[in-house]
PAVOVEX-591916 format. One record per residue: residue number from 1; residue in one letter; x, y, z of N, C-alpha, C in turn. Coordinates in steps of 0.2 Angstrom, whole numbers, plus 5000, padded with zeros to 4 digits. Example, Ala and Ser with C-alpha at 12.3 -4.5 7.8 and 13.67 -1.06 7.14 Angstrom:
// residues 2
{node 1,'a',{5066,4972,5039},{5062,4978,5039},{5066,4984,5039}},
{node 2,'s',{5064,4989,5035},{5068,4995,5036},{5064,5000,5039}},
END
This chain:
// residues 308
{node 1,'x',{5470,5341,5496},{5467,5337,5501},{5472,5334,5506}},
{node 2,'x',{5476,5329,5503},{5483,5328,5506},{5485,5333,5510}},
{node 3,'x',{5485,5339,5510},{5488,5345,5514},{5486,5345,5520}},
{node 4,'x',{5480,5345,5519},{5472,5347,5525},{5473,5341,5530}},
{node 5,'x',{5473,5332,5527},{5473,5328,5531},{5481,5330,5536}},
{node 6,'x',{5488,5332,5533},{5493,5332,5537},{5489,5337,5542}},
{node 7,'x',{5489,5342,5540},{5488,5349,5545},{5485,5347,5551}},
{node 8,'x',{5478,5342,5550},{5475,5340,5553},{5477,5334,5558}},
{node 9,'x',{5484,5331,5555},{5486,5323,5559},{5491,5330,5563}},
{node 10,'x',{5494,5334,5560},{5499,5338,5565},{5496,5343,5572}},
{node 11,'x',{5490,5343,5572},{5485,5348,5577},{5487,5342,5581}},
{node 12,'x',{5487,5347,5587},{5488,5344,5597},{5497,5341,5597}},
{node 13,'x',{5499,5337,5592},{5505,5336,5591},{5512,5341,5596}},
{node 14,'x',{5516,5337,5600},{5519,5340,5604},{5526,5337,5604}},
{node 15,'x',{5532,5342,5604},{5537,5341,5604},{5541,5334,5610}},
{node 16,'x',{5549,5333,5611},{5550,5329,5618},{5550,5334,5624}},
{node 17,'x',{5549,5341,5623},{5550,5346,5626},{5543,5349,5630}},
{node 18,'x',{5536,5345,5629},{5532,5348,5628},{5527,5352,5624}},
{node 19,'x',{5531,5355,5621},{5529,5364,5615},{5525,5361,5609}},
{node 20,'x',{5520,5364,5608},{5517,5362,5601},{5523,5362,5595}},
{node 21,'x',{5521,5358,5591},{5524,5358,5583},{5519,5362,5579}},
{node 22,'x',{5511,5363,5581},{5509,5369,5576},{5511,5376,5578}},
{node 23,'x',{5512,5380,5571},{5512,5385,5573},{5507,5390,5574}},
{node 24,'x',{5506,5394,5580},{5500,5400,5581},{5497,5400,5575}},
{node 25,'x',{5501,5404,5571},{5496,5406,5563},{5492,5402,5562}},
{node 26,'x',{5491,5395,5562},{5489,5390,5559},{5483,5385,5564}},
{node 27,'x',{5483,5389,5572},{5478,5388,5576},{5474,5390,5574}},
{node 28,'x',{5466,5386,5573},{5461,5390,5572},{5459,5395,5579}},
{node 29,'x',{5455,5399,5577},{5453,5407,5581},{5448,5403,5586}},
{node 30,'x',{5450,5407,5591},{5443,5405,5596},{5443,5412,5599}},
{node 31,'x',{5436,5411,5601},{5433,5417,5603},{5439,5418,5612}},
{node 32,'x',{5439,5425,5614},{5441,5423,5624},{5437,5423,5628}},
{node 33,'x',{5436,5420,5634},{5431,5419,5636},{5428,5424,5641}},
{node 34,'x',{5423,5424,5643},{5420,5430,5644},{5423,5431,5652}},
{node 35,'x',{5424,5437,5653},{5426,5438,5660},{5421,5437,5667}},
{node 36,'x',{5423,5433,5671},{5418,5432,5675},{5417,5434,5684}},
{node 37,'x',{5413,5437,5685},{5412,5443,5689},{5411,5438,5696}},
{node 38,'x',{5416,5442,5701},{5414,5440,5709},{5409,5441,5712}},
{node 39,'x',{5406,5435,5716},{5401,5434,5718},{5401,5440,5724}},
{node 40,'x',{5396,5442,5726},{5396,5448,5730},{5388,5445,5735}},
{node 41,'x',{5385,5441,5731},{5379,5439,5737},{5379,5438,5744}},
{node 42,'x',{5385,5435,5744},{5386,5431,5751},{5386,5437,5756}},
{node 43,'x',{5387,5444,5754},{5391,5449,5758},{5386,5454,5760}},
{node 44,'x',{5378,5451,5758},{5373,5454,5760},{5371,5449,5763}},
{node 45,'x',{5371,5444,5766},{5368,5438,5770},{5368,5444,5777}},
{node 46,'x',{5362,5441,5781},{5360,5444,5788},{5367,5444,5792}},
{node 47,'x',{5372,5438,5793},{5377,5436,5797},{5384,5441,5794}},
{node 48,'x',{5385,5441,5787},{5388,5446,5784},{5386,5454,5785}},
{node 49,'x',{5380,5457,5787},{5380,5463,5787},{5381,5465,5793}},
{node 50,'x',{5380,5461,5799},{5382,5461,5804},{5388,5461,5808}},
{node 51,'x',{5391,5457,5804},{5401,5457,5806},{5402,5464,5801}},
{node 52,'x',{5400,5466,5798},{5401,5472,5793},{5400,5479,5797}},
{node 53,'x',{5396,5479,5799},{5393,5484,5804},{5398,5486,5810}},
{node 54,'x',{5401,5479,5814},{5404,5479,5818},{5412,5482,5815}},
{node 55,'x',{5414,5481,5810},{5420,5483,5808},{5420,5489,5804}},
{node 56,'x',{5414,5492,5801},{5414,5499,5799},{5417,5503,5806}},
{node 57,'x',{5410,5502,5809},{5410,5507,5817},{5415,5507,5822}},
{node 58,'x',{5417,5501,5822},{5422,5496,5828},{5429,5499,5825}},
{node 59,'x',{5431,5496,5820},{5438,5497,5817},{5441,5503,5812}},
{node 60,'x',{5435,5501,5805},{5436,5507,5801},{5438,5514,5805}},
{node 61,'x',{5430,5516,5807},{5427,5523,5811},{5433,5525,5814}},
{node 62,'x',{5435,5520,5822},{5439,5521,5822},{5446,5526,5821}},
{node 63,'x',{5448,5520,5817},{5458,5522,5813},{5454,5529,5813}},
{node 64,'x',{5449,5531,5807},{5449,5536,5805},{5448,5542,5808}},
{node 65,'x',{5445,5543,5814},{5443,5548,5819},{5449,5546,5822}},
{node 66,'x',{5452,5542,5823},{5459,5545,5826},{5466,5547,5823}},
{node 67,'x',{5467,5542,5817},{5470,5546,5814},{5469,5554,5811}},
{node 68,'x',{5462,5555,5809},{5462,5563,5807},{5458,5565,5812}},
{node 69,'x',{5456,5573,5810},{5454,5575,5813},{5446,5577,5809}},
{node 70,'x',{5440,5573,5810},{5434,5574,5805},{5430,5579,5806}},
{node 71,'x',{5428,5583,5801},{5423,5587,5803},{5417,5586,5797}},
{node 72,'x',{5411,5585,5800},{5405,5581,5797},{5398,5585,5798}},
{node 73,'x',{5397,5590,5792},{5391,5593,5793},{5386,5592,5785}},
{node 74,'x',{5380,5593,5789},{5375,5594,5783},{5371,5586,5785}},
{node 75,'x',{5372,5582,5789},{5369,5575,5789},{5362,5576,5790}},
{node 76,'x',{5359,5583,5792},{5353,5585,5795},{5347,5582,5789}},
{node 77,'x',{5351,5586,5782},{5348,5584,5776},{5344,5576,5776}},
{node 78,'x',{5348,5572,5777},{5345,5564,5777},{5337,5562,5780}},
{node 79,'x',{5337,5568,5785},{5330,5565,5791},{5325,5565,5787}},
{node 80,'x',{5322,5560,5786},{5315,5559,5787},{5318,5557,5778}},
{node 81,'x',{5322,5555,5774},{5323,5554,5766},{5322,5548,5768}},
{node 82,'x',{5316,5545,5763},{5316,5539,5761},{5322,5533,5757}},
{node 83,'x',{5324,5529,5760},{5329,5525,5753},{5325,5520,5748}},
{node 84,'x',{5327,5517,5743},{5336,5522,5745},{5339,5524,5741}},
{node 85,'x',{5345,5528,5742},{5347,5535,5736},{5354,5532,5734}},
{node 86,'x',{5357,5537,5731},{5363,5536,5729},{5367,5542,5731}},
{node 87,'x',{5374,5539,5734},{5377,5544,5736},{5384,5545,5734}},
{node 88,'x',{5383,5551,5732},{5389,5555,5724},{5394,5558,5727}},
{node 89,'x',{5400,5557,5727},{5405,5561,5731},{5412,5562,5727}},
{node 90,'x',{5415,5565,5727},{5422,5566,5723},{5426,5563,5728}},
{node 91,'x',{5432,5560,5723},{5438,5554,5728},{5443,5557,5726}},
{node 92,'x',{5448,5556,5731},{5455,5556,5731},{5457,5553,5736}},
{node 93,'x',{5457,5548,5740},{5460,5544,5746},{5455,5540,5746}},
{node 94,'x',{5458,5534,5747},{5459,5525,5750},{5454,5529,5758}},
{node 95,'x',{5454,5535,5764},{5452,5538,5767},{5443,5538,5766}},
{node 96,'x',{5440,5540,5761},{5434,5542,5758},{5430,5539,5759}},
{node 97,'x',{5428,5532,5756},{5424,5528,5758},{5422,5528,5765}},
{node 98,'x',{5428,5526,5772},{5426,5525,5778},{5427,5532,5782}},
{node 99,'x',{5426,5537,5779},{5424,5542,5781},{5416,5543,5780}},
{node 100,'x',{5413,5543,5772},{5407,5543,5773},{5403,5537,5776}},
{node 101,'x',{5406,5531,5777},{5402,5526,5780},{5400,5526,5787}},
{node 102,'x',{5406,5530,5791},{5407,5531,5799},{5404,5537,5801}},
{node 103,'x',{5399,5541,5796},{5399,5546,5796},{5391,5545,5794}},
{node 104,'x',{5388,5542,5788},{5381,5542,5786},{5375,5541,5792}},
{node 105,'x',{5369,5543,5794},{5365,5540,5798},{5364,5532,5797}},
{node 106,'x',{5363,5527,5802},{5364,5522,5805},{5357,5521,5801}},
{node 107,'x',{5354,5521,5800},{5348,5518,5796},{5351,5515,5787}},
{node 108,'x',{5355,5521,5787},{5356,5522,5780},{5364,5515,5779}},
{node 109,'x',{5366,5518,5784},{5374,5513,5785},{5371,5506,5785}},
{node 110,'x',{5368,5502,5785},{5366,5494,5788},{5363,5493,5782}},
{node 111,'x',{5361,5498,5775},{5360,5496,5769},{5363,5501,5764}},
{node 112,'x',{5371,5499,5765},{5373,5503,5758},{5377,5499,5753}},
{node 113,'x',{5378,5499,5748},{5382,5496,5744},{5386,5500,5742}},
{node 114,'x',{5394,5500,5742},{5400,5503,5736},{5400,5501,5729}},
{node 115,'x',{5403,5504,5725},{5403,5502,5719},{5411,5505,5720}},
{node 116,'x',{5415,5498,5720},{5421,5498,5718},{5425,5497,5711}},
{node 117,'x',{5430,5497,5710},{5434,5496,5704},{5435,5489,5702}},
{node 118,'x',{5430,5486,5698},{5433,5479,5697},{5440,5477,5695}},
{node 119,'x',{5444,5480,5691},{5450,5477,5688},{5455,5482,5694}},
{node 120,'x',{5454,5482,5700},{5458,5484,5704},{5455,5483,5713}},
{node 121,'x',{5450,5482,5713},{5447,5480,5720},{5445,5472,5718}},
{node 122,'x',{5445,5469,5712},{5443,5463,5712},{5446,5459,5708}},
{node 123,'x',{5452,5461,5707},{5458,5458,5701},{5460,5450,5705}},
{node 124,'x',{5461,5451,5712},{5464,5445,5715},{5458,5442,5720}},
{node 125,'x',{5456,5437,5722},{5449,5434,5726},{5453,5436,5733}},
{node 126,'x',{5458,5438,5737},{5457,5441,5744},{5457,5445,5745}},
{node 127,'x',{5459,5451,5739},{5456,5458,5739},{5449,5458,5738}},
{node 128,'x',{5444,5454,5734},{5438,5455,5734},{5436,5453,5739}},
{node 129,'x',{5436,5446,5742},{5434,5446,5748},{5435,5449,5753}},
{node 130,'x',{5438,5451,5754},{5441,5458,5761},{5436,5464,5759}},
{node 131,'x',{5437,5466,5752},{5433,5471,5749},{5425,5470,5751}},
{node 132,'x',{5422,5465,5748},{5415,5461,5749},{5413,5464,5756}},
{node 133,'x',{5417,5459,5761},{5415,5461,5764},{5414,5467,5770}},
{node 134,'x',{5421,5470,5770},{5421,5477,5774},{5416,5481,5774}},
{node 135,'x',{5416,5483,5765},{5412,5489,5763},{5406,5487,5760}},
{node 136,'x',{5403,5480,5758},{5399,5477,5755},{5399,5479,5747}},
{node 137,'x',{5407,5481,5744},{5405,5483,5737},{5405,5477,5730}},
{node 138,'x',{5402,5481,5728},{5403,5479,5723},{5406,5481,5714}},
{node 139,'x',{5410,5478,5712},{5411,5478,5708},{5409,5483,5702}},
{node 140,'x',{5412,5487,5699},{5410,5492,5692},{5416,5493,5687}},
{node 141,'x',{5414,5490,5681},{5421,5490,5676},{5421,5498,5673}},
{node 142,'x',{5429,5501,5676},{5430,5506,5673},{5431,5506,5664}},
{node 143,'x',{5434,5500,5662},{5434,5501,5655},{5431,5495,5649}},
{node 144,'x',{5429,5501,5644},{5424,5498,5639},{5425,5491,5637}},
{node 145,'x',{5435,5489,5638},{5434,5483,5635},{5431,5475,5639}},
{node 146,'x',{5430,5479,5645},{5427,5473,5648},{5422,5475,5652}},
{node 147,'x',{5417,5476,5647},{5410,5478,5650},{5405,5472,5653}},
{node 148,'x',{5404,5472,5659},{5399,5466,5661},{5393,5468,5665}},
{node 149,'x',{5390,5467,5663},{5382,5467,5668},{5383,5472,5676}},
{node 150,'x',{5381,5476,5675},{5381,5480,5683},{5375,5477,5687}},
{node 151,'x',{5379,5478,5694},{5372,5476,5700},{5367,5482,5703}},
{node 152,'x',{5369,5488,5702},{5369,5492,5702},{5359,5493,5703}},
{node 153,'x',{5357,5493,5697},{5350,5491,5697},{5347,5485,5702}},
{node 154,'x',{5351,5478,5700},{5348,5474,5706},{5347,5476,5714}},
{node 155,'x',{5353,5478,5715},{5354,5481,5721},{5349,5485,5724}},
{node 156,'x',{5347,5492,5718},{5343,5498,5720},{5336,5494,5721}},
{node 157,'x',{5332,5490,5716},{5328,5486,5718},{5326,5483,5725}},
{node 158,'x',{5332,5479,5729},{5332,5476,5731},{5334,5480,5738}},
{node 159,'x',{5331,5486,5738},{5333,5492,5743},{5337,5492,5747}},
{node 160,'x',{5343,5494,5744},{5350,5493,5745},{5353,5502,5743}},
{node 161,'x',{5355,5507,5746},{5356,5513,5744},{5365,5512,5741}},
{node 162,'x',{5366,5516,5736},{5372,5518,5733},{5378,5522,5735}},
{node 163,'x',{5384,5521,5736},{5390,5524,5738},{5393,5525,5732}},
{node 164,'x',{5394,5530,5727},{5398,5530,5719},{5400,5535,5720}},
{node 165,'x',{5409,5533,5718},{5413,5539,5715},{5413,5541,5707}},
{node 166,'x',{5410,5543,5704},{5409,5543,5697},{5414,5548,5694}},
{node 167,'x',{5420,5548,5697},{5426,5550,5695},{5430,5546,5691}},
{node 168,'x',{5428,5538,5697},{5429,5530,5693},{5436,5530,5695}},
{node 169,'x',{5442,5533,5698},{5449,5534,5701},{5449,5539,5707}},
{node 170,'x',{5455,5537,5710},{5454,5543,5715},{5461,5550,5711}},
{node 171,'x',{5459,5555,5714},{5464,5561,5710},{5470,5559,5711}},
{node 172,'x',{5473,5563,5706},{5482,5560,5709},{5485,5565,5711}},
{node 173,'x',{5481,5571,5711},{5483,5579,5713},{5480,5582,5719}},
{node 174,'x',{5474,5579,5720},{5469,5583,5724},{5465,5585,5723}},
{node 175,'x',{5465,5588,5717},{5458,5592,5714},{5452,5587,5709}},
{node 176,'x',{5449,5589,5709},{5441,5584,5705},{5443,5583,5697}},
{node 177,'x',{5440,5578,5695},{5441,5578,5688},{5433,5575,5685}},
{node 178,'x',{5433,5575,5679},{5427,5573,5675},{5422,5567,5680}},
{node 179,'x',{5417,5568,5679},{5410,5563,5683},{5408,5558,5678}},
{node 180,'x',{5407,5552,5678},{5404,5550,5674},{5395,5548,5674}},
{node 181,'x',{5393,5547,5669},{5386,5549,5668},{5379,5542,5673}},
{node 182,'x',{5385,5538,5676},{5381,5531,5678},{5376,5536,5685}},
{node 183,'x',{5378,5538,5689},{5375,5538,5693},{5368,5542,5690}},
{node 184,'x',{5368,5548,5686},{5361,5550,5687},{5356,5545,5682}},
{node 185,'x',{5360,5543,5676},{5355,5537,5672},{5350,5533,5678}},
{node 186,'x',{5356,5531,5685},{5351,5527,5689},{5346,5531,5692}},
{node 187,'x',{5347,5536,5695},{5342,5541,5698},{5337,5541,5692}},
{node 188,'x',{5338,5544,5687},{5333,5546,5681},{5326,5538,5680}},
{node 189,'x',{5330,5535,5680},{5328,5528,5678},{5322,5525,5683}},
{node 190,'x',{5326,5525,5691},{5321,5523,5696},{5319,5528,5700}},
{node 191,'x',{5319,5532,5697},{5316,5540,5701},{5318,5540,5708}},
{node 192,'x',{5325,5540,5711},{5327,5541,5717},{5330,5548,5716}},
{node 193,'x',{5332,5551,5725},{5335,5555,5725},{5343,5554,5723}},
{node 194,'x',{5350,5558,5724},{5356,5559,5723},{5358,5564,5730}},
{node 195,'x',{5363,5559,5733},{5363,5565,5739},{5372,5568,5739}},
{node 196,'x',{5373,5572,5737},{5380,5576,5735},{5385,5575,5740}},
{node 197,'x',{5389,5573,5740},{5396,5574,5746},{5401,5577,5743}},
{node 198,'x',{5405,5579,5748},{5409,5584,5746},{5416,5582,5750}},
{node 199,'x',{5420,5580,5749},{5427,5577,5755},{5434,5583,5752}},
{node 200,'x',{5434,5587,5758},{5441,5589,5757},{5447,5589,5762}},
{node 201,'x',{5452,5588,5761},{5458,5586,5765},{5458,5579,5764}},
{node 202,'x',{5454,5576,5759},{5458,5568,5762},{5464,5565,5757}},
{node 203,'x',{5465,5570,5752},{5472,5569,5748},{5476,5571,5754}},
{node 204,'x',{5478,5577,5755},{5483,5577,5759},{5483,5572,5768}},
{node 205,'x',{5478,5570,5767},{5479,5567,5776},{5480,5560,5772}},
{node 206,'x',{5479,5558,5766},{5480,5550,5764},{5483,5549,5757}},
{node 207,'x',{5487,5552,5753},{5487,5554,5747},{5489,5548,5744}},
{node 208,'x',{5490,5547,5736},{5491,5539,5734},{5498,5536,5735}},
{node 209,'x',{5497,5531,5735},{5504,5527,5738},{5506,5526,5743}},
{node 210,'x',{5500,5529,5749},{5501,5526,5757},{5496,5523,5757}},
{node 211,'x',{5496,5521,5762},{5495,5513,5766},{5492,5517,5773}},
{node 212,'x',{5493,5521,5776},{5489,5522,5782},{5491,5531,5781}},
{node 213,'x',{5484,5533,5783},{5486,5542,5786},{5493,5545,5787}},
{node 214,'x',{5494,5551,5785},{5498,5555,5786},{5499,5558,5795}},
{node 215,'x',{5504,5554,5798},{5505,5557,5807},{5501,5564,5807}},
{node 216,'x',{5500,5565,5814},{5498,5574,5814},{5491,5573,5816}},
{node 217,'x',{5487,5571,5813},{5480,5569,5810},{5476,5576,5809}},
{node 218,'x',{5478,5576,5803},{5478,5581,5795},{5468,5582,5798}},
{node 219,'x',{5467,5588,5796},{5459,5590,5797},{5457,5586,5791}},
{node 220,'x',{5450,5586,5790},{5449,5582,5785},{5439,5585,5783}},
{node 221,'x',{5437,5586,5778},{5427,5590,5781},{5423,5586,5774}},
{node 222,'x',{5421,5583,5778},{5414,5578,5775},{5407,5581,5776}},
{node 223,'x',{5405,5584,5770},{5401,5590,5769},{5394,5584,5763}},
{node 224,'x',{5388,5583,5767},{5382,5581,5766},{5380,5588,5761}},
{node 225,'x',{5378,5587,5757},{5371,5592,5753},{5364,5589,5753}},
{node 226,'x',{5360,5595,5750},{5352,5591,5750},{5349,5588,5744}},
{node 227,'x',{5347,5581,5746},{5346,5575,5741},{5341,5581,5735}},
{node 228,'x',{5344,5577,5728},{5343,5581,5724},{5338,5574,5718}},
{node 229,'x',{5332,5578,5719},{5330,5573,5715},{5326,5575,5708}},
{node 230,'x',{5326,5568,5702},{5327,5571,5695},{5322,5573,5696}},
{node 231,'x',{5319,5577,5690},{5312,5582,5688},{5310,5577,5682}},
{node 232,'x',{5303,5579,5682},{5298,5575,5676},{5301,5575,5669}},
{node 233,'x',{5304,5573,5666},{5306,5572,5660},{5312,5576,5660}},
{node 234,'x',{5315,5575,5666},{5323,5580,5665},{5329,5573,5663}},
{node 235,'x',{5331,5574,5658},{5335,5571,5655},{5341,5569,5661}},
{node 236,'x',{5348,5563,5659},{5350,5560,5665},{5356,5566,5664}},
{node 237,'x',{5358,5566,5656},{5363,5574,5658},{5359,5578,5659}},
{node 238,'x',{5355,5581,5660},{5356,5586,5663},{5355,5588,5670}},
{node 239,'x',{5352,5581,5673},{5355,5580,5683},{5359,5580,5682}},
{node 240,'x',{5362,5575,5678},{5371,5574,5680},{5373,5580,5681}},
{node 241,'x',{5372,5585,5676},{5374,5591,5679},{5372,5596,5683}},
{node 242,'x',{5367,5595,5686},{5365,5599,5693},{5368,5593,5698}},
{node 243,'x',{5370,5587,5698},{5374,5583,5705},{5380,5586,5703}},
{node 244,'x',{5384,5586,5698},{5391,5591,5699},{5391,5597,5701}},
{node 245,'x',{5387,5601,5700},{5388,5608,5703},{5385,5608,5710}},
{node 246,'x',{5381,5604,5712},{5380,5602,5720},{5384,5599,5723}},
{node 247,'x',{5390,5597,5719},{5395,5593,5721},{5402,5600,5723}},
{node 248,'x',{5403,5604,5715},{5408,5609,5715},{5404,5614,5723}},
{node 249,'x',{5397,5615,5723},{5398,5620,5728},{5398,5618,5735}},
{node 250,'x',{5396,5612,5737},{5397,5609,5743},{5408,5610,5745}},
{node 251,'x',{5412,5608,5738},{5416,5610,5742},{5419,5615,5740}},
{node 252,'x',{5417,5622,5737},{5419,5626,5739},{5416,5631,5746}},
{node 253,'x',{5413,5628,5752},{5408,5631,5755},{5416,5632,5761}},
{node 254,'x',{5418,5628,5763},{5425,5630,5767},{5430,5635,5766}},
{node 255,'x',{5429,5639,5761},{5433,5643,5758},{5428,5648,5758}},
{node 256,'x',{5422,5650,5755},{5418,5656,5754},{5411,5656,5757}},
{node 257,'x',{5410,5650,5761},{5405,5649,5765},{5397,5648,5761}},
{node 258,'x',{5394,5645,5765},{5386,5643,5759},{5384,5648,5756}},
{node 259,'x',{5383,5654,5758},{5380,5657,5754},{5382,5660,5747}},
{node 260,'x',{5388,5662,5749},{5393,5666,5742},{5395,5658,5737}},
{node 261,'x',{5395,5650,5741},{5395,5646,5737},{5388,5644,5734}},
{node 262,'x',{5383,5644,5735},{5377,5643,5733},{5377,5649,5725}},
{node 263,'x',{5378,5654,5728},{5376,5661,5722},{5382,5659,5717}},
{node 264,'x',{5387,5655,5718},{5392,5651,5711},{5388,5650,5705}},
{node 265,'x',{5389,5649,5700},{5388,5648,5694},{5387,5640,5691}},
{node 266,'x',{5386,5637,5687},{5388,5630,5687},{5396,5631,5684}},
{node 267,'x',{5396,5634,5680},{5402,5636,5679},{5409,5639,5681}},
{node 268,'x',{5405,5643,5686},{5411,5645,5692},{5414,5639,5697}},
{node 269,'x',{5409,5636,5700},{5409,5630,5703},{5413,5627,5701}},
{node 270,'x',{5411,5623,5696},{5415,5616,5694},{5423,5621,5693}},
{node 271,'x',{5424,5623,5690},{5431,5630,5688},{5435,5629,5695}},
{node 272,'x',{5431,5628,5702},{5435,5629,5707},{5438,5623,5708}},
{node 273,'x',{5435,5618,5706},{5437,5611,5709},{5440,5610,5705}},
{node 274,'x',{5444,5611,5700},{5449,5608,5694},{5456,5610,5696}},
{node 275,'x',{5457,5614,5700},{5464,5619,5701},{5467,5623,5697}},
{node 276,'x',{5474,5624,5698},{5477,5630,5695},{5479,5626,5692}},
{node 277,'x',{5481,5630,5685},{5486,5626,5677},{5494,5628,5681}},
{node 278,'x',{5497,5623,5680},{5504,5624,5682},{5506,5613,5683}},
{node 279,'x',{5512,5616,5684},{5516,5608,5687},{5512,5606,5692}},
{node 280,'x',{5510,5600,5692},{5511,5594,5697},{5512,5595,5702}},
{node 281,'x',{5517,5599,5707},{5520,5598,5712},{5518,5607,5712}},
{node 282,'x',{5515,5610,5710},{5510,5616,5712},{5504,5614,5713}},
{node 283,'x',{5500,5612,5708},{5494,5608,5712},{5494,5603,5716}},
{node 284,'x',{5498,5601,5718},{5497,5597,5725},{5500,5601,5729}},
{node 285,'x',{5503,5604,5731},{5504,5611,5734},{5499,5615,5736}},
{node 286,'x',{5494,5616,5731},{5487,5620,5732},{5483,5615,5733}},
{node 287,'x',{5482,5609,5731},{5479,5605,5734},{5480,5602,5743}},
{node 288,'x',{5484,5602,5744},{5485,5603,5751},{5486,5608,5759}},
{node 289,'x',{5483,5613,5755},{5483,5620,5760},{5479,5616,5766}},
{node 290,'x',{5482,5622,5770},{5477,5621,5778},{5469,5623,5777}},
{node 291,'x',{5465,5616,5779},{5457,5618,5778},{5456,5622,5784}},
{node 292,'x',{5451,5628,5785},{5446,5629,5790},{5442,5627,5794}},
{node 293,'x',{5448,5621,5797},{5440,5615,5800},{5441,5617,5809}},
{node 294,'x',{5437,5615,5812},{5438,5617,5819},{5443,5618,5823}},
{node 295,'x',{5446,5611,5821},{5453,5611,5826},{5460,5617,5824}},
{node 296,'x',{5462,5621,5824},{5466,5624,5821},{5472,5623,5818}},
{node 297,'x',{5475,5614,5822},{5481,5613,5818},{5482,5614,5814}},
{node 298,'x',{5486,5614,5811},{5488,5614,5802},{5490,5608,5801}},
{node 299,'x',{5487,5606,5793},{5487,5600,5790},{5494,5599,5787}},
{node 300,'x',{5495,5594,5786},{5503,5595,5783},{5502,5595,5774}},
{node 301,'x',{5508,5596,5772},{5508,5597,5763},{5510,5590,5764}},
{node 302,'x',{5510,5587,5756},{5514,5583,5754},{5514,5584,5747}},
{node 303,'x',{5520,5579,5744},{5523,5581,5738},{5520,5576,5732}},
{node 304,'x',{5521,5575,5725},{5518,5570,5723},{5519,5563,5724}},
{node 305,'x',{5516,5557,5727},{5519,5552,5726},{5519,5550,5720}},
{node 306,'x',{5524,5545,5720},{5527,5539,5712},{5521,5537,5710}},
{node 307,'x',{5522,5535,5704},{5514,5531,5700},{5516,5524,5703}},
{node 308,'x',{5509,5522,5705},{5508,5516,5708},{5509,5511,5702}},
END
């Protein structure tokens, strides 16, 4: 008991230095404390969507129609679509987002929410707020150890349509990788449509570790597909799997044209969007060929950049 009472007179106890005299081992355990999530309400306020609007259109739009060169088809699909949906697209460029935002029909645009990268769009409060606001995102934890409540639901509730990359990173090659399974659970759950995008050329006109477009202004094709929505008791994988291969043949359609990409396989599809097995500095090589977009410049290559 004598021991217990020292222990006890020695806790909080600090040197002339500052430094504790107990040592770690001997600190009782506390739990740590729950991670706590950036407000994002304010950035739907009337006054916020409004200065939002002007900066998609006004500035984002913009840089991006002048720095590249855009070509945007398939928007037709959206007429007459009820919201709101969720809109699934494959990422490789910081370019992606404000391509599809400058790009979606204007009904759709003045209610969409992003789902950004919490532990990298929201790590420091003037990233999130610049974040917040521009693109009105919100938050999505890409790892398990710091799972927090998605707004995801609220939002869709609160008719708000979806912008999600469910690749959860942007490529570091150019070519597609794995989809994660959130977006169609939401489809499946609140029986909305999933509308497929398709972006290719924006690795090589913005590839990682720049900060602005590649000179030249690199073609670039933002490709709409038709809103795909779940069936009666169609499980969430197995949409997930019919938005991926609406996703694989939307871009293979530049290369072999809709009809010979529509007759693809689910399997052949996705096969095309992974690339060729070889080195690093081959697949980014093939990932940055010249597209068949209107303007006939040639796009430039680039090589890999550093890990950020």
């Amino acid at each position: 008991m004598g021991l217990i009472r020292e222990f006890k007179n020695l806790r909080g106890r600090r040197d002339w230095r500052g430094r504790s005299t107990t040592p770690r081992s001997a600190e009782p355990y506390e739990l740590a404390p729950e991670p706590t999530q950036f407000p994002t309400a304010w950035a739907r306020t009337r006054a916020a969507r409004v200065v939002r609007f002007g900066l998609q259109r006004g500035v984002l739009k913009s840089v991006a129609w002048t720095q590249t060169r855009p070509v945007v088809r398939g928007t037709e699909y959206l007429d007459g679509v009820p919201g709101p949906v969720i809109f699934v697209a494959n990422h490789a460029s910081h370019l992606d987002a404000p391509l599809i935002l400058g790009s979606v029909p204007r009904r759709f645009a003045h209610r969409v929410a992003v789902g950004a990268a919490a532990d990298y769009f929201f790590d420091a409060r003037w990233r999130a707020v610049v974040t917040s606001l521009v693109f009105n995102a919100f938050p999505i934890e890409r790892h398990s150890d710091r799972r927090q409540r998605s707004l995801a639901p609220t939002l869709l509730g609160e008719g708000w349509s979806l912008l999600l990359f469910p690749e959860s990173s942007r490529s570091q090659d150019g070519w597609m990788s794995g989809m994660r399974l959130g977006a169609a659970h939401l489809c499946c759950s609140r029986n909305i449509p999933a509308v497929p995008i398709a972006l290719r050329g924006t690795f090589a006109a913005m590839p990682r570790g720049r900060n602005w477009p590649m000179p030249g202004r690199p073609g670039v094709v933002v490709r709409y597909g038709r809103p795909l929505w779940p069936a009666e008791g169609e499980s969430p994988r197995d949409f997930h799997q019919r938005i991926v291969t609406a996703v694989a043949r939307l871009w293979s359609e530049e290369e072999l044209g809709w009809y010979r990409s529509l007759r693809l396989t689910p399997r052949a599809a996705t096969t095309r969007t992974v690339g060729p097995q070889g080195a690093s500095w081959r697949r980014v090589w093939a990932a940055t060929r010249e597209l068949p977009v209107t303007d006939s410049r040639p796009t430039r290559r680039v090589w890999p950049a550093g890990p950020r």
